[in-house]
ZALUM-14302 format. One line per field, with one value per residue (C-alpha): residue number from 1; residue in three letters; x, y, z. Coordinates in nm, 2 decimals. Each point is the difference from the previous one (the first is absolute). Example, Ala and Ser with C-alpha at 12.3 -4.5 7.8 and 13.67 -1.06 7.14 Angstrom:
! residues 2
kollum = c(1 / 2)
vexba = c(ala / ser)
X = c(1.23 / 0.14)
Y = c(-0.45 / 0.34)
Z = c(0.78 / -0.07)
END
This chain:
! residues 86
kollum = c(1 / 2 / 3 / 4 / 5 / 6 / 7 / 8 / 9 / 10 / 11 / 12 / 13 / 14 / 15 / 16 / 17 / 18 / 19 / 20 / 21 / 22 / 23 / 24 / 25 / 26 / 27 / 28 / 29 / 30 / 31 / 32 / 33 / 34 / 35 / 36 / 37 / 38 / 39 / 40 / 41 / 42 / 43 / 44 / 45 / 46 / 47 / 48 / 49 / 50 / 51 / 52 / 53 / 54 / 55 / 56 / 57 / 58 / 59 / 60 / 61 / 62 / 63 / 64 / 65 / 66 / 67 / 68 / 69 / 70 / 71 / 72 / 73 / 74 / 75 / 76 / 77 / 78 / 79 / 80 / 81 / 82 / 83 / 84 / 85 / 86)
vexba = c(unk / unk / unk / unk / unk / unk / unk / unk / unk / unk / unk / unk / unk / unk / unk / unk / unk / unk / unk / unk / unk / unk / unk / unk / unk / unk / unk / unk / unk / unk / unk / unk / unk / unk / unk / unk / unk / unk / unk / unk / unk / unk / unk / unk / unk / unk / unk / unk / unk / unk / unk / unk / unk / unk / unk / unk / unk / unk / unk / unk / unk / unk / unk / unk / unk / unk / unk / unk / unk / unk / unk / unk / unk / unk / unk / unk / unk / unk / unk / unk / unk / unk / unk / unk / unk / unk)
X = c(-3.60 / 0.04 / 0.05 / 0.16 / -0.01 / 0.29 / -0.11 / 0.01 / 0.12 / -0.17 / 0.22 / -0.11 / 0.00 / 0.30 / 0.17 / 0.04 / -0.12 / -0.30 / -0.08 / -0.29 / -0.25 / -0.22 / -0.13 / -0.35 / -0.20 / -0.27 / -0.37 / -0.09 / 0.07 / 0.35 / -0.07 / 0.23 / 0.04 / 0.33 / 0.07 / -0.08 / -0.32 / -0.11 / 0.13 / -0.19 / -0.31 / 0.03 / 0.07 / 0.36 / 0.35 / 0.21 / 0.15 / -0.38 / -0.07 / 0.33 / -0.10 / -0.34 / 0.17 / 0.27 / -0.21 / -0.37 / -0.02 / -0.06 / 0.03 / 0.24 / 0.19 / 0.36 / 0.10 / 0.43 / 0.03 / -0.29 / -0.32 / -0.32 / -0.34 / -0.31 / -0.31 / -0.24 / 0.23 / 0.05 / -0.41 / -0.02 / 0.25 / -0.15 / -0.33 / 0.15 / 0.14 / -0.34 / -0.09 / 0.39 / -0.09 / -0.34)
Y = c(7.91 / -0.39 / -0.12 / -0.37 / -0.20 / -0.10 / -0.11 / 0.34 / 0.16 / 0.18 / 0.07 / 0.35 / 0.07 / 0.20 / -0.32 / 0.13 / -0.23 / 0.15 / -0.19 / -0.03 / -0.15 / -0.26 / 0.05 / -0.07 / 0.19 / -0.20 / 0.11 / -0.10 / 0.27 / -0.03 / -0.17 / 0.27 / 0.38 / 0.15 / 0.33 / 0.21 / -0.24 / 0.16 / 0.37 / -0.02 / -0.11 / 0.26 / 0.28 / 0.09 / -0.06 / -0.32 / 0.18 / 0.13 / -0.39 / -0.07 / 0.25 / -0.18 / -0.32 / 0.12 / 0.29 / -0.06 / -0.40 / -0.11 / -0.40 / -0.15 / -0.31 / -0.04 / -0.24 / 0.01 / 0.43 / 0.06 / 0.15 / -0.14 / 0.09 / -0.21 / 0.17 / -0.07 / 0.11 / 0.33 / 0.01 / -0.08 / 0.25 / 0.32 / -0.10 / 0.02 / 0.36 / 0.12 / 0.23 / 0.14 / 0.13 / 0.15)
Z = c(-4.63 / -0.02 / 0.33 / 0.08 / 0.34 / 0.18 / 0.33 / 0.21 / -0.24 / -0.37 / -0.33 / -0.13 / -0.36 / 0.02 / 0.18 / 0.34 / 0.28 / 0.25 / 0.36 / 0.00 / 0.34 / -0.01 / 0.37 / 0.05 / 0.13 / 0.23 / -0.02 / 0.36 / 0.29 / 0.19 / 0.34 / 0.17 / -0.13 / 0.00 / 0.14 / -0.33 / -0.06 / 0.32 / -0.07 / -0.34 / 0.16 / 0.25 / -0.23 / 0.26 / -0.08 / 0.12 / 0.24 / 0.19 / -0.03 / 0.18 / 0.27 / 0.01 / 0.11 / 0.24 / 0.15 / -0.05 / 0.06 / -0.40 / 0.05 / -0.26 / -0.04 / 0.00 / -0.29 / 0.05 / -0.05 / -0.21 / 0.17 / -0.10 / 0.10 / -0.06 / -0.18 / 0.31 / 0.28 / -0.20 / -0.05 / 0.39 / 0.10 / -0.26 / 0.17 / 0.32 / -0.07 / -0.13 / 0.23 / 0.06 / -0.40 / 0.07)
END
């Protein structure tokens, strides 16, 4: 399969067009962690991690709708909760 750029776009062999992304992907850890960032860390689903903010005090940031939670307030706040797990 011979494959020609076009900008955003690739030519397949059969001359169909495929999109293709060109998003890089940055090596350095996200300053904020989005709500699944924090359910996969967690091991919970989204929705435990929205319970966590709205019931349980997990700080976040408010950047327009999106929810955001920064890596050392969600250390701060799991240490915090230590001995509720124990």
């Amino acid at each position: 399969m011979t494959l020609l750029c076009r900008g955003a776009l690739v030519l397949g062999a059969k001359g169909g067009y495929i999109k293709v992304s060109k998003k890089k992907h940055s090596t350095t850890q996200p300053l904020l962690l989005s709500v699944a960032d924090v359910a996969v860390k967690l091991g919970v689903c989204r929705q435990t991690v929205y319970n966590f903010i709205y019931h349980e005090g997990l700080p976040t940031v408010q950047v327009g709708r999106i929810r955001r939670v920064h890596p050392d307030s969600l250390e701060d706040w799991i240490r915090g909760h230590e001995h509720q797990i124990a």
